[in-house]
MMTF fields as JSON, N, C-alpha, C and O atoms, coordinates in Angstrom:
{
  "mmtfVersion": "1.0.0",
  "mmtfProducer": "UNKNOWN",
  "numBonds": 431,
  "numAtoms": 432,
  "numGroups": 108,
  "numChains": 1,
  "numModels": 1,
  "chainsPerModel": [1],
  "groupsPerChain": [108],
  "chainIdList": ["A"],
  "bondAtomList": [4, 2, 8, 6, 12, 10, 16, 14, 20, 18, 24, 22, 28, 26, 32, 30, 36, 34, 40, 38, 44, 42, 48, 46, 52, 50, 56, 54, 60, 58, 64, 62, 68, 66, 72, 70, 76, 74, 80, 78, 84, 82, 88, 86, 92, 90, 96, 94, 100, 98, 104, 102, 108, 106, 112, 110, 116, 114, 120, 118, 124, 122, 128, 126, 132, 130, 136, 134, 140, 138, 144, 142, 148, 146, 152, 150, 156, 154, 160, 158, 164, 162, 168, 166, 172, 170, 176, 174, 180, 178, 184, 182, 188, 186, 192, 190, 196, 194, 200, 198, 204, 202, 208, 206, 212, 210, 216, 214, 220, 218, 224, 222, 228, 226, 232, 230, 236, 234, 240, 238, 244, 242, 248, 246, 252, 250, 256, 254, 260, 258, 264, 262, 268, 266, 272, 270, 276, 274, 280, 278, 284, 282, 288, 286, 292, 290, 296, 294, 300, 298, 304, 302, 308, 306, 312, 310, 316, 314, 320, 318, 324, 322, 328, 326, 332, 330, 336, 334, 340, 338, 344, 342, 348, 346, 352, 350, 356, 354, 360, 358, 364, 362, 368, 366, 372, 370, 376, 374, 380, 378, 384, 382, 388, 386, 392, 390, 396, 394, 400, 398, 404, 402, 408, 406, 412, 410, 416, 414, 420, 418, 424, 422, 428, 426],
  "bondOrderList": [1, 1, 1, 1, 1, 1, 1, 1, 1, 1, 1, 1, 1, 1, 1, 1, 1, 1, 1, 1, 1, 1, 1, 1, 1, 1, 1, 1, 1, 1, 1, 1, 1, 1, 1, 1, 1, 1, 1, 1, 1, 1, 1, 1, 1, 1, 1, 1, 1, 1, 1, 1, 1, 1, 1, 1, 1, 1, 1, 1, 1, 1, 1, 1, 1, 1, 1, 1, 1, 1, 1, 1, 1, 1, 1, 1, 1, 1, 1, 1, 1, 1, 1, 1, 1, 1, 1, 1, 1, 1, 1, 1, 1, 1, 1, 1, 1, 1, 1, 1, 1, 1, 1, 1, 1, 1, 1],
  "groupList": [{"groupName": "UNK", "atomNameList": ["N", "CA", "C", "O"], "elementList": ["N", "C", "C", "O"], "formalChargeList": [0, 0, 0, 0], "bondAtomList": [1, 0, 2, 1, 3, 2], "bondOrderList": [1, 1, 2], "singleLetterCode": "X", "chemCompType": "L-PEPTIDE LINKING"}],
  "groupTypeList": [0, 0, 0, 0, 0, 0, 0, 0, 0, 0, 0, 0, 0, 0, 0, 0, 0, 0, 0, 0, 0, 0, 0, 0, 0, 0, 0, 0, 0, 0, 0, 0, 0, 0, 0, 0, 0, 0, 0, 0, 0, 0, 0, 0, 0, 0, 0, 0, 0, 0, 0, 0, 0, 0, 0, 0, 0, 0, 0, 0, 0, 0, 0, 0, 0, 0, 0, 0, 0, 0, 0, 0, 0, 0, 0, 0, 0, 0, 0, 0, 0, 0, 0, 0, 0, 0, 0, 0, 0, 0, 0, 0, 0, 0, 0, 0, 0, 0, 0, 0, 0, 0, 0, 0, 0, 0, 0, 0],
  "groupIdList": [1, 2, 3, 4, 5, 6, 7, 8, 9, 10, 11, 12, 13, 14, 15, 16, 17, 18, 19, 20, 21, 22, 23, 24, 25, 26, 27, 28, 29, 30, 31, 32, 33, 34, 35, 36, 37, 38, 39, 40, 41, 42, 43, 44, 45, 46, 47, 48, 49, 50, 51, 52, 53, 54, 55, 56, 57, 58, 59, 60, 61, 62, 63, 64, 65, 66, 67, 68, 69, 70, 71, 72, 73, 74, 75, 76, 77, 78, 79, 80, 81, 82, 83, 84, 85, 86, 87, 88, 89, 90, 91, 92, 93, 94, 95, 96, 97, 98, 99, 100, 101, 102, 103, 104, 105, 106, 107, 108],
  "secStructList": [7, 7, 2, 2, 2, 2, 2, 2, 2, 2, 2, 2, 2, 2, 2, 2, 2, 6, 6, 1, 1, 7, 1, 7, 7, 7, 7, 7, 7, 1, 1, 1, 2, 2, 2, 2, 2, 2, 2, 6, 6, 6, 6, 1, 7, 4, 4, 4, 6, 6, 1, 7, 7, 7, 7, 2, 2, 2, 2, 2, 2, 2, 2, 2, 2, 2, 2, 2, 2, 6, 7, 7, 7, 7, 6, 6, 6, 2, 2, 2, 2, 2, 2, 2, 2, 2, 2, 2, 1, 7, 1, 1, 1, 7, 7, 7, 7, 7, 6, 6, 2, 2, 2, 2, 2, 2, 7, 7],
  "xCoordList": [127.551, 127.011, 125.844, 125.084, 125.741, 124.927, 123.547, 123.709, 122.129, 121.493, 120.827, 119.913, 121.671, 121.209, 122.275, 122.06, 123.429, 124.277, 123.479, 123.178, 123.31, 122.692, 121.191, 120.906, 120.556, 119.464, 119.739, 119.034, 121.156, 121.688, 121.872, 121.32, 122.8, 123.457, 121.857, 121.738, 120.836, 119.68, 118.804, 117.953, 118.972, 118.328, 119.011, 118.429, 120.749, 121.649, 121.499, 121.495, 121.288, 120.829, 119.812, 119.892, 119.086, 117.262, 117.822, 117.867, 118.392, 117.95, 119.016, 118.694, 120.044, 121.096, 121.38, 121.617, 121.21, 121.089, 120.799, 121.566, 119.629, 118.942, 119.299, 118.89, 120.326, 121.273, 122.54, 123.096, 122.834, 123.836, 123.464, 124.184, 122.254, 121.699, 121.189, 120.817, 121.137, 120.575, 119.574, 119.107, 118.856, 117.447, 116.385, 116.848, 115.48, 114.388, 114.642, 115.05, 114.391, 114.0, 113.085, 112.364, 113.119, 112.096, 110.973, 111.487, 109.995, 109.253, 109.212, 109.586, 109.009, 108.994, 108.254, 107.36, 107.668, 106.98, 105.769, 105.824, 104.537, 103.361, 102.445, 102.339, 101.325, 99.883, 99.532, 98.914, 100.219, 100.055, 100.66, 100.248, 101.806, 102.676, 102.309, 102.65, 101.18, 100.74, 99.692, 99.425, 99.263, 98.301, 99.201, 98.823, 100.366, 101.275, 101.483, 101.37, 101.8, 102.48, 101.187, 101.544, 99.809, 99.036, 98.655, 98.202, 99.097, 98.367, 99.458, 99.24, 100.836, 101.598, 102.914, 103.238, 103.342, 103.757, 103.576, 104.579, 102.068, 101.423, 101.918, 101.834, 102.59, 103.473, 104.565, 105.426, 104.972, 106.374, 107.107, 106.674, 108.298, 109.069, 109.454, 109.54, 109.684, 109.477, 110.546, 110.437, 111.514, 113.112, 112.255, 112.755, 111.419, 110.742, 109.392, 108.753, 109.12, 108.753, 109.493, 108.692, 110.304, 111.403, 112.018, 112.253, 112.311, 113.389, 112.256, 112.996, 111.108, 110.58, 110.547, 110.397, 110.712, 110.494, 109.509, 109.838, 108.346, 107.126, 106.279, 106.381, 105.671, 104.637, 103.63, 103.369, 102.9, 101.228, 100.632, 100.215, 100.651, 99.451, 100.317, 99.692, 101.705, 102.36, 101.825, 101.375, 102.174, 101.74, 99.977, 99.388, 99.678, 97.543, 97.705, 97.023, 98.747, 98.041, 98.785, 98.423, 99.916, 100.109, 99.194, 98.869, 98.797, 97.933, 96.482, 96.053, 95.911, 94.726, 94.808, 93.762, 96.182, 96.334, 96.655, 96.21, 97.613, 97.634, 95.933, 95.722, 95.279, 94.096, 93.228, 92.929, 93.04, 92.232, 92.93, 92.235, 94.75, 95.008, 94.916, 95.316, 94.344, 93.601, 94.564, 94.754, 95.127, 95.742, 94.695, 93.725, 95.108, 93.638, 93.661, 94.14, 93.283, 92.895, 91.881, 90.953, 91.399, 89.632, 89.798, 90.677, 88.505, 87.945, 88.661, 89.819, 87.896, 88.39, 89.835, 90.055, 91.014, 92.554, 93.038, 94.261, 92.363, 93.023, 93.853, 94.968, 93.55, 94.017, 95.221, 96.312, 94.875, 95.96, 97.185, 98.359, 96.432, 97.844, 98.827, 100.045, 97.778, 98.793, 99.518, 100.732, 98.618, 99.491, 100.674, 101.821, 100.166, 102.296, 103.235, 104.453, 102.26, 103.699, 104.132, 105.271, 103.198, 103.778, 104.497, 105.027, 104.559, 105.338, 106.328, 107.236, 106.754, 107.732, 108.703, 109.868, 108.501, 108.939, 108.589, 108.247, 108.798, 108.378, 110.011, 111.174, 109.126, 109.691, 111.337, 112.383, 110.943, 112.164, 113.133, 114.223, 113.122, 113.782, 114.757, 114.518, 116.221, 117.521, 116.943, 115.915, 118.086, 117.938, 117.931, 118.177, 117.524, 117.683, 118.883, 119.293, 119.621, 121.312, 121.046, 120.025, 122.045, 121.815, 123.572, 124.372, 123.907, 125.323, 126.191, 127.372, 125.109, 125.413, 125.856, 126.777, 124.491, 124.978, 125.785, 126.679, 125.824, 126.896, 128.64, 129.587, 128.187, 129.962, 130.32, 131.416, 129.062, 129.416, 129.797, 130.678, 129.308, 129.483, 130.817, 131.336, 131.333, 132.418, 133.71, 134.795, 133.087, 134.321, 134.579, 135.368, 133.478, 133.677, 134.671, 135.031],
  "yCoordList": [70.096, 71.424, 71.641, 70.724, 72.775, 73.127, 73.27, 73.339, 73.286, 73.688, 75.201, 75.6, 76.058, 77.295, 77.629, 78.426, 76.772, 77.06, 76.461, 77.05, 75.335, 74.742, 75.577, 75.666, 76.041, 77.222, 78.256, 78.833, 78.704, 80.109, 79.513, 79.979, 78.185, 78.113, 77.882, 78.159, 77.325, 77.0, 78.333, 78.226, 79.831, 80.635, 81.482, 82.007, 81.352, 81.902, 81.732, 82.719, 80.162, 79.176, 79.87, 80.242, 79.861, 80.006, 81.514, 81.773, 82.889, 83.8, 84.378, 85.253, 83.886, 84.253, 83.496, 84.04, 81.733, 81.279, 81.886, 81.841, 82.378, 83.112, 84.384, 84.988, 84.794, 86.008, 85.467, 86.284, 84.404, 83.976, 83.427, 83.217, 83.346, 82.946, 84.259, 84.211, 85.235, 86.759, 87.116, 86.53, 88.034, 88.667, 87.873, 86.922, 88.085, 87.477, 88.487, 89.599, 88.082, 88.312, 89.401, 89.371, 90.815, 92.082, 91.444, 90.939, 91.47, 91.622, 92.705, 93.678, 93.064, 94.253, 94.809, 94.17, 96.805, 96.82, 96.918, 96.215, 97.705, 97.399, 97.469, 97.181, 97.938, 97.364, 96.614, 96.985, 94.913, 94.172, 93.457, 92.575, 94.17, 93.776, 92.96, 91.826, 94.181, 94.003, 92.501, 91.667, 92.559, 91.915, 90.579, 89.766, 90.195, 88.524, 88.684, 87.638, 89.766, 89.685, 89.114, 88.432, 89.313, 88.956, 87.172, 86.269, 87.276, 86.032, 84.938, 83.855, 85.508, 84.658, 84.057, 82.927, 85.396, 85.375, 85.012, 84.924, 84.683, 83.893, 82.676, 82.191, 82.007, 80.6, 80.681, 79.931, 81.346, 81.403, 82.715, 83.866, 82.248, 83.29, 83.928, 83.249, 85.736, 86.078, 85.51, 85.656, 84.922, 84.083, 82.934, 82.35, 82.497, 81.013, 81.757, 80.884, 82.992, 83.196, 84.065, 84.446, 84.522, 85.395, 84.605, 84.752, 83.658, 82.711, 81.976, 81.557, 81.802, 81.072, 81.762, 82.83, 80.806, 81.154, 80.611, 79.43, 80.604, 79.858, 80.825, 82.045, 80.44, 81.106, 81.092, 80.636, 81.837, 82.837, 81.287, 80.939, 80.309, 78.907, 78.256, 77.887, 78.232, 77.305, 78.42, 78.055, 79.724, 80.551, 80.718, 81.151, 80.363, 79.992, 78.818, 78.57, 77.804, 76.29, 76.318, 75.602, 77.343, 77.359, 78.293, 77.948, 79.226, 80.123, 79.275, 78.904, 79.077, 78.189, 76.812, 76.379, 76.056, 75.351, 75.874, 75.303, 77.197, 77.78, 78.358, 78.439, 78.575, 79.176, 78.035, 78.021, 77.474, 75.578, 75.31, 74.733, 75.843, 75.358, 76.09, 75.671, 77.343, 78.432, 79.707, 80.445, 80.128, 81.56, 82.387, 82.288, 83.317, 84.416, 85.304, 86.406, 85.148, 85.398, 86.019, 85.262, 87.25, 87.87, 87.113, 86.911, 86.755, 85.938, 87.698, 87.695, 88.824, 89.831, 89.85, 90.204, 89.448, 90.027, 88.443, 88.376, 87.29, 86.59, 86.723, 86.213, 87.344, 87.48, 88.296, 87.949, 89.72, 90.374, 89.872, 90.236, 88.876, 88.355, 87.586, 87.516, 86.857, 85.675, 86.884, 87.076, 87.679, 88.865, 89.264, 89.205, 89.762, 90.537, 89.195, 89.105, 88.203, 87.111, 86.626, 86.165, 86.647, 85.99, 87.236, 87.071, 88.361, 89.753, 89.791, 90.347, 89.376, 89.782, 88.597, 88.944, 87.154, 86.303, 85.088, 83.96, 85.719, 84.548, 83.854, 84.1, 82.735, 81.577, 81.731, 81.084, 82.749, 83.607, 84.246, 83.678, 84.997, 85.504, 85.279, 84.243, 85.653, 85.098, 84.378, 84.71, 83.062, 82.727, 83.703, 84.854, 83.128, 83.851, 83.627, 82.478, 84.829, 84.329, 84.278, 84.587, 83.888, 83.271, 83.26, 82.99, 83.514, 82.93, 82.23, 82.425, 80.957, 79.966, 79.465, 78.83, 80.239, 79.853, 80.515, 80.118, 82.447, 82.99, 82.383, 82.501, 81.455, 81.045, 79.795, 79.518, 79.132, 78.602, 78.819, 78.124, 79.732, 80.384, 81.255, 81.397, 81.809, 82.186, 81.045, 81.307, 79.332, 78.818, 77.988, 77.134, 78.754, 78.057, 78.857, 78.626],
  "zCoordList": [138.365, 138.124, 139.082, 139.396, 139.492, 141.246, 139.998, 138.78, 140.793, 139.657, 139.664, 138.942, 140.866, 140.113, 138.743, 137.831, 138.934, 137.395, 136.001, 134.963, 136.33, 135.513, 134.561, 133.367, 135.806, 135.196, 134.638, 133.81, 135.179, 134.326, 133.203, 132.207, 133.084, 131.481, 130.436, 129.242, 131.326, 130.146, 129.844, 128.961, 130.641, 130.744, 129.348, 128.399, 129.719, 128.64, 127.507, 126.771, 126.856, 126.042, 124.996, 123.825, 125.726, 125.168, 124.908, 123.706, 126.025, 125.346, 124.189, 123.385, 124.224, 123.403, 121.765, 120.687, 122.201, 121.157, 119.568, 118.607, 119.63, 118.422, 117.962, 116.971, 119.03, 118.553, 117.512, 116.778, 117.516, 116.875, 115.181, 114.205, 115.373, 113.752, 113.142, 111.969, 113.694, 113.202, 113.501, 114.478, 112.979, 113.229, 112.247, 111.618, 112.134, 111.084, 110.312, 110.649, 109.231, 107.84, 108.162, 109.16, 106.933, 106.86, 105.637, 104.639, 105.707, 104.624, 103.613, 104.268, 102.556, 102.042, 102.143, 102.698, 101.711, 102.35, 101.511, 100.502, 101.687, 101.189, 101.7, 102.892, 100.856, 101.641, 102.728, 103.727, 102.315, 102.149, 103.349, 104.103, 103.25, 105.015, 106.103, 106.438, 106.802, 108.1, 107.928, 108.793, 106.498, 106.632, 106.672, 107.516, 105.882, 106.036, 107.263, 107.903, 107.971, 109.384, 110.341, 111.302, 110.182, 110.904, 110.608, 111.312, 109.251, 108.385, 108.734, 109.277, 108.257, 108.347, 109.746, 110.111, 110.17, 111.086, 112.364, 113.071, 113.013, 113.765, 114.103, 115.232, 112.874, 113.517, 112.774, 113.233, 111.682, 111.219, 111.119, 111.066, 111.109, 111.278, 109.639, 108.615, 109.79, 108.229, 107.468, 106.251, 107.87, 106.69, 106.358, 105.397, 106.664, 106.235, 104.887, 104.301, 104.57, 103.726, 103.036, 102.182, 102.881, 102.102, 101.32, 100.121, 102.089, 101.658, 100.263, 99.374, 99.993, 99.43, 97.52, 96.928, 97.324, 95.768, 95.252, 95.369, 94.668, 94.188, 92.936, 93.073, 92.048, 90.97, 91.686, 92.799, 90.657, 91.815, 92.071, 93.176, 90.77, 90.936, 92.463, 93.457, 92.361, 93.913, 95.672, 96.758, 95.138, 95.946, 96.31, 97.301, 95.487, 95.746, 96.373, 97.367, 95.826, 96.661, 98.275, 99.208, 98.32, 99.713, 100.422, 101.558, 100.04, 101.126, 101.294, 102.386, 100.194, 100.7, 101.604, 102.087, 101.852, 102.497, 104.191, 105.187, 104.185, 105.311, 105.82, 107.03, 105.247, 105.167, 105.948, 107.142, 105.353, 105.812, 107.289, 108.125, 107.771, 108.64, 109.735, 110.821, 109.556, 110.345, 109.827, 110.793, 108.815, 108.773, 108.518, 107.767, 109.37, 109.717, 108.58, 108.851, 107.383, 106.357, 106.164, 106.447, 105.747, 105.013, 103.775, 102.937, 104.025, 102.25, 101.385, 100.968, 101.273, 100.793, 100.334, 99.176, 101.256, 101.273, 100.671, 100.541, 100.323, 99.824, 98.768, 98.883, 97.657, 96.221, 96.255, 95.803, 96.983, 97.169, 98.055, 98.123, 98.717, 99.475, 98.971, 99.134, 98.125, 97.038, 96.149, 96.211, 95.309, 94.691, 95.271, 94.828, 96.525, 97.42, 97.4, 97.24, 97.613, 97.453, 96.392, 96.321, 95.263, 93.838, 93.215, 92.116, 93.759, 93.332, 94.058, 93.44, 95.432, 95.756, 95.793, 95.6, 96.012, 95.692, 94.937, 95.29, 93.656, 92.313, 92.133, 92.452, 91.326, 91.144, 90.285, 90.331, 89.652, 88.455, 89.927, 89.853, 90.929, 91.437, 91.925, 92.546, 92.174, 92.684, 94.099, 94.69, 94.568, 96.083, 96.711, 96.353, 98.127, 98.951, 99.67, 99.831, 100.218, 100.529, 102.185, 102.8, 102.574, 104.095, 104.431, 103.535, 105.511, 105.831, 105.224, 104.936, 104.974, 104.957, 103.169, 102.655, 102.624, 100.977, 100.745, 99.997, 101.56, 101.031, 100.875, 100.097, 102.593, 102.143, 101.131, 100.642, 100.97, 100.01, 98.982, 98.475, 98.438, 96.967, 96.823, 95.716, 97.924, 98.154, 97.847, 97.328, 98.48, 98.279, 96.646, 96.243, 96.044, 94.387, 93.782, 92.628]
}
């Protein structure tokens, strides 16, 4: 393989790859939004918090730990932030479906 091919196939790679697993995850919306999108989205992508199911006490011990690990947090917007997340994904709420569980559940 010549390596300007070789650079196309790794250029193809990188930008297409992530078309094949979907888009990220929407947050819902809210107040509260912009502020996870600043807080949280900084190093993760929004399916890695959608996807999460946790109570307000699991949802406090993760934001204060993201918090400690630099999530750009106002002392002010803490509470409400744990609030949008222990409201929109509590511990009671259905999975989150994905491709992947969907076909599982399909083959029961």
């Amino acid at each position: 393989m010549s390596r300007h091919s070789l650079w196309l196939a790794t250029f193809l790679y990188v930008t297409f790859i992530p078309l094949l697993y979907g888009q990220s995850a929407v947050l819902p919306p809210g107040p509260l939004q912009s502020k996870v999108k600043t807080a949280c989205l900084e190093c993760h992508d929004a399916t890695i918090i959608v996807q999460q199911r946790l109570g307000k006490a699991a949802w406090t011990k993760e934001v204060d730990k993201m918090i400690k690990w630099g999530a750009l947090v106002e002392p002010g917007d803490r509470d409400a932030l744990i609030e949008y997340l222990s409201t929109n994904f509590p511990a009671d709420k259905e999975p989150y479906k994905t491709s992947r569980t969907m076909a599982k559940s399909d083959k029961k």
